[in-house]
N, C-alpha and C positions, 0 to 999 in steps of 0.2 A: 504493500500500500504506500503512495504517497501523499507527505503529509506538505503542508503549506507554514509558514511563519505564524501567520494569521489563525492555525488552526489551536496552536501549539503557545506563543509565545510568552502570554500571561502566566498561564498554566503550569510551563515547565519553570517558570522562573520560581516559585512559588514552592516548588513538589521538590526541584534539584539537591541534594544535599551535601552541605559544605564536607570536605573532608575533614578526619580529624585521625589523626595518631593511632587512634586507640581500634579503629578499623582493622589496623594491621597486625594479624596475631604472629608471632613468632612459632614455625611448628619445631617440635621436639628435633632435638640435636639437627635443626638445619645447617650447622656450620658443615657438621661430618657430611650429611647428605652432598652438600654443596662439593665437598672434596671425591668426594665418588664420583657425579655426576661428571666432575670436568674430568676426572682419571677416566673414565666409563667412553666420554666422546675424543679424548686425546685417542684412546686405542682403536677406535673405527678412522681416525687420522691419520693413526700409523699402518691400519692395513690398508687401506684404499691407498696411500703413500709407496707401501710397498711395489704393491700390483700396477700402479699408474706411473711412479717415479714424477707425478705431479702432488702439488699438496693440496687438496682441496676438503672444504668444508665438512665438515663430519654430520650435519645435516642441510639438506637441501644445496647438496653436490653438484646437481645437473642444472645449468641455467637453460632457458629454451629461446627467451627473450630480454633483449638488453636496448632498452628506448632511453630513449631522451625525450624529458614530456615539459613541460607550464604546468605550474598549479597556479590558478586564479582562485585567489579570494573573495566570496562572494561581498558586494557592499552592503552597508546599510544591516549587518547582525545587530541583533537584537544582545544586550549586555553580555545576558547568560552563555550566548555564543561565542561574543565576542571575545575570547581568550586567547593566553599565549600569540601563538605564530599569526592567530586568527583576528588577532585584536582590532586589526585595521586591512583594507581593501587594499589589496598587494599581488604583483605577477612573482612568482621564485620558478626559477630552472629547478628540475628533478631529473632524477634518475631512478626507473623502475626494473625492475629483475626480478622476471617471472621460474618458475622454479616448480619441481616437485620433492618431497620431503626426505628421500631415503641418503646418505651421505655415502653411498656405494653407486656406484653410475651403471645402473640400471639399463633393461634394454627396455624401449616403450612399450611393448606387451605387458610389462607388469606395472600396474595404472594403480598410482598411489595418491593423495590430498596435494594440490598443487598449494604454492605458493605465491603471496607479490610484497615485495620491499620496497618500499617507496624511504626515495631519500631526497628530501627538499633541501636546497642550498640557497644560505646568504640569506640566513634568519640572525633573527637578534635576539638580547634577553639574557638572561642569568644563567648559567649551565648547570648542568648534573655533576657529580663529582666522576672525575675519570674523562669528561670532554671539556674542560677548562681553556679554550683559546680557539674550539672550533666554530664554524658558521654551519651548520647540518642539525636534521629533524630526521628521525627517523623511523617511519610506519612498518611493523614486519608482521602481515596478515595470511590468514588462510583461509581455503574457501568452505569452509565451516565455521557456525557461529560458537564453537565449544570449544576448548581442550581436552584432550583422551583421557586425564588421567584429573583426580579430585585433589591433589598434593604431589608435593614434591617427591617423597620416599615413594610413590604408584609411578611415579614419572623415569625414577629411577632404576626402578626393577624391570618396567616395559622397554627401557631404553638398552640394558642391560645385555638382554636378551634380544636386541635389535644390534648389538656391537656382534652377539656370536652368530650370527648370520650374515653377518659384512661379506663380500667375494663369496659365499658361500652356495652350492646348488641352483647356479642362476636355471637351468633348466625345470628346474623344480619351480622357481617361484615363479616360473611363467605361467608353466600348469596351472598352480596355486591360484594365480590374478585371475584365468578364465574361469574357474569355477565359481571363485566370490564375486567377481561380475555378475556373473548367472546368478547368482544368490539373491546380490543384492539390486537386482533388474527386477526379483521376483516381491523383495520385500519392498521396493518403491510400487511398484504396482499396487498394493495393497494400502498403500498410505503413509507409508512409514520410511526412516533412513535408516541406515547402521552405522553410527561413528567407526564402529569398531573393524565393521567389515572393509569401509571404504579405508582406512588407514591399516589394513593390512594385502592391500592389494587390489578391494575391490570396486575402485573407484569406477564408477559410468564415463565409457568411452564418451563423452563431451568434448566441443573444442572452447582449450582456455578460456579464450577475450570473451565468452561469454558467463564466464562464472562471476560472482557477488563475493570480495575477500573481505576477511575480517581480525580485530586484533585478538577477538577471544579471550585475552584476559588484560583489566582495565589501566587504564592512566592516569594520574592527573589531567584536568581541563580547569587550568587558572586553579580556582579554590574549589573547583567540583572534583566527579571522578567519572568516568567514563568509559565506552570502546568506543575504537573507529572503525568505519566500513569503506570499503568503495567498489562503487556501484556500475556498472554499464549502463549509458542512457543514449552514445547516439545511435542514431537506428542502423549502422552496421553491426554495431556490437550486440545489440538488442535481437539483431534478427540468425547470431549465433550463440543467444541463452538455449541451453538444453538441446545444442545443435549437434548432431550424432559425427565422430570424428575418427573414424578407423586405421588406430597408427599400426596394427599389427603386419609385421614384416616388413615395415621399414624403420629403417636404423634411427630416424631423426627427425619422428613423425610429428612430434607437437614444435618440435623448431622450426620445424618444413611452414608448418600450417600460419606459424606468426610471420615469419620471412613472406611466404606470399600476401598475408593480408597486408602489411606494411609496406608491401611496394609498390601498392595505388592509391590506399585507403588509409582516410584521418581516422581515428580512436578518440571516443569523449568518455569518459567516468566521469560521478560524482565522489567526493570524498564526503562521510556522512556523519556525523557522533552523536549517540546516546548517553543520554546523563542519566546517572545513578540519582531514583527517586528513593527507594524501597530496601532497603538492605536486606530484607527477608525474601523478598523473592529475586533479589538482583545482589547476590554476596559479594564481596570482596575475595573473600581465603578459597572459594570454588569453582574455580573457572569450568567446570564441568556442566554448570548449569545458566544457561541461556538468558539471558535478560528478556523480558518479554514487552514484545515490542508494543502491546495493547497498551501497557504500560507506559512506557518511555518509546516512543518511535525515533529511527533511523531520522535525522535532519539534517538538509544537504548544507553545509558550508564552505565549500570552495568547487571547481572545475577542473580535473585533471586531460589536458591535452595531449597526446600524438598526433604530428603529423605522419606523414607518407615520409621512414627512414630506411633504413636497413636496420634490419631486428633484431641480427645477429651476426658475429665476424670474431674470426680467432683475432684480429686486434682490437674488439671491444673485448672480447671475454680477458684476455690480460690487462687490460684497464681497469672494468667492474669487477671478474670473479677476481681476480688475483691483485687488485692494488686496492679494491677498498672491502672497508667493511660494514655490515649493514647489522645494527645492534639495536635494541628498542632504548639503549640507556646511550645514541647518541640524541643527544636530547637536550631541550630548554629546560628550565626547574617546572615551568609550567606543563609540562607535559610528561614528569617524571614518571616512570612505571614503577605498578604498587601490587601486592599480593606477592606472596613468597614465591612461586614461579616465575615472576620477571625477577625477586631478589638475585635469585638464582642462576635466570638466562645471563648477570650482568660478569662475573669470570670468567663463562662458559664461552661467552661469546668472542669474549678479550683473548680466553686461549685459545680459540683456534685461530684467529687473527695472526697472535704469534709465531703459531704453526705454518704457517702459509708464508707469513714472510721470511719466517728463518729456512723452510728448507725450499722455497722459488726464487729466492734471493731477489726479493720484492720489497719492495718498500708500499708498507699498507696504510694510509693517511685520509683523512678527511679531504673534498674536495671544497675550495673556492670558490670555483665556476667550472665552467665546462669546455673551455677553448680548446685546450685539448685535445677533448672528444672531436668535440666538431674539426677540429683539424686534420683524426687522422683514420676518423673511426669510416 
């Protein structure tokens, strides 16, 4: 459903609720968890490392699509909107890298939860502790409104057992992916998803640029808390929601499919945020369960752009996978991520950064602008 300003604005200013401290529960020995968690994905670093003698990400390994887009901010928000990055009507350069989740480079027959990292440059404002001097925001969504797991220590045991399957029986998890596709083709039918299923393989052949990504577990907004979405609305994008995408047998199927749409065709998204009314039915500590939109709806506040580039090129992918990094904690203070799962994602992400630079002998850094890019990509 789309909602209007006018629909919403009194209303949410009123219901929003301010953050406070005491939101945030510390779960039991998160420090330890935290130290697992980054030993757990340094070792899917070191095997995919092994095998590749490249260093890539220990989740969401495989880019498909590497754009260079405008976010416009829409004018004229209303206060409660108006936050952070958002505060005033503004063009920023981005950079998007679309992705699916597994840190082992998969062949596309095994269809897993895609991703998109949006990273806005040449913002202003107070930083996060750990991005003290950068100009970057950074959005890291999936195309689910959940996360798999209700805690960090579920997070860690799933992941666990996702590092001992790294290179492991790819012929197997092909099989694997076509029978939970079937599964879950039969339980969509019926009305229903399966987090579980589509995150272990049996994602719906769909093609990307038509999927709705999400941050799943919340942020600061100014003195609110929130998630972000972003949404497909121009009508090319709209007219490849739940558009059927058959990458089986070919090597480079969903990269194929953004390459060709990008080499006629502009892309419009909205970027969207929901504010935390209800902390009972919209928690903090559980990213497991969905904020309900009856509730708080999705409100668009800015415009995300592509035009007609090239989507993809071994000299972008050394530029985005390999020199930068895409982390929800780089970030303004207004937009700090909260819940023990982002406490979490903020080493996690820092070591594989590490990783990557030390053994591609890269230098991995925030960008300024984009000249660069536009210069060589």
């Amino acid at each position: 459903m789309t909602y209007t300003l006018s629909d919403v604005d009194g209303p949410l200013t009123l219901l929003s609720l301010l953050y406070d401290p005491i939101y945030e529960i510390q779960e039991d020995k998160e420090a330890e968890t935290g130290a697992q968690l980054n030993e757990t994905l340094n070792s899917i670093s070191e095997t995919t490392f092994k095998d590749c003698k490249h260093a890539m990400r220990s989740v969401h390994a495989k880019s498909h699509g590497l754009l260079i887009a405008e976010l416009q901010v829409h004018p004229n928000l209303p206060t409660v909107l108006a936050q952070g990055i958002f505060s005033h009507p503004k063009n920023y350069l981005a950079v998007m890298r679309l992705s699916t989740t597994p840190g082992d480079m998969l062949d596309y027959s095994v269809s897993t939860p895609r991703g998109l990292a949006l990273k806005v440059i040449g913002v202003e404002g107070e930083r996060v502790e750990g991005s003290i001097g950068d100009e970057t925001q950074d959005f890291l969504l999936v195309n689910g409104p959940m996360f798999l797991t209700p805690s960090s220590k579920k997070f860690l045991s799933s992941l666990k057992l996702l590092a001992k399957m790294t290179d492991k029986v790819p012929t197997l998890k092909k099989a694997l992916s076509a029978v939970l596709r079937g599964t879950e083709k039969v339980v969509e039918a019926l009305g229903g998803e399966s987090a579980v299923i589509i995150s272990m393989g049996g994602h719906p052949e769909k093609h990307i640029l038509g999927e709705t990504f999400f941050s799943q577990a919340p942020i600061l907004y100014g003195p609110y808390m929130a998630k972000i979405s972003v949404t497909p609305v121009s009508s090319e994008l709209l007219a490849l929601v739940k558009s059927p995408l058959n990458v089986n047998g070919k090597l480079n199927g969903l990269r194929d499919a953004l390459v060709d749409f990008f080499a006629t065709k502009e892309a419009e998204w909205e970027l969207r945020v929901q504010l935390c009314t209800d902390l009972e039915t919209m928690p903090i500590k559980d990213s497991t369960i969905p904020w309900p939109e009856e509730i708080s709806p999705y409100i668009s506040i800015a415009k995300i752009t592509a035009k007609p580039q090239a989507a993809w090129s071994e000299r972008l992918s050394k530029k985005i996978d390999d020199g930068m990094s895409f982390s929800p904690w780089n970030a303004v203070a207004a937009h700090r991520p909260i819940g023990s799962i982002m406490r979490l994602r903020k080493a996690a992400y820092e070591t594989s950064a590490n990783f990557r630079a030390l053994h591609n002998e890269v230098k991995v850094s925030e960008p300024t602008d984009l000249d660069e890019l536009y210069a060589q990509s």
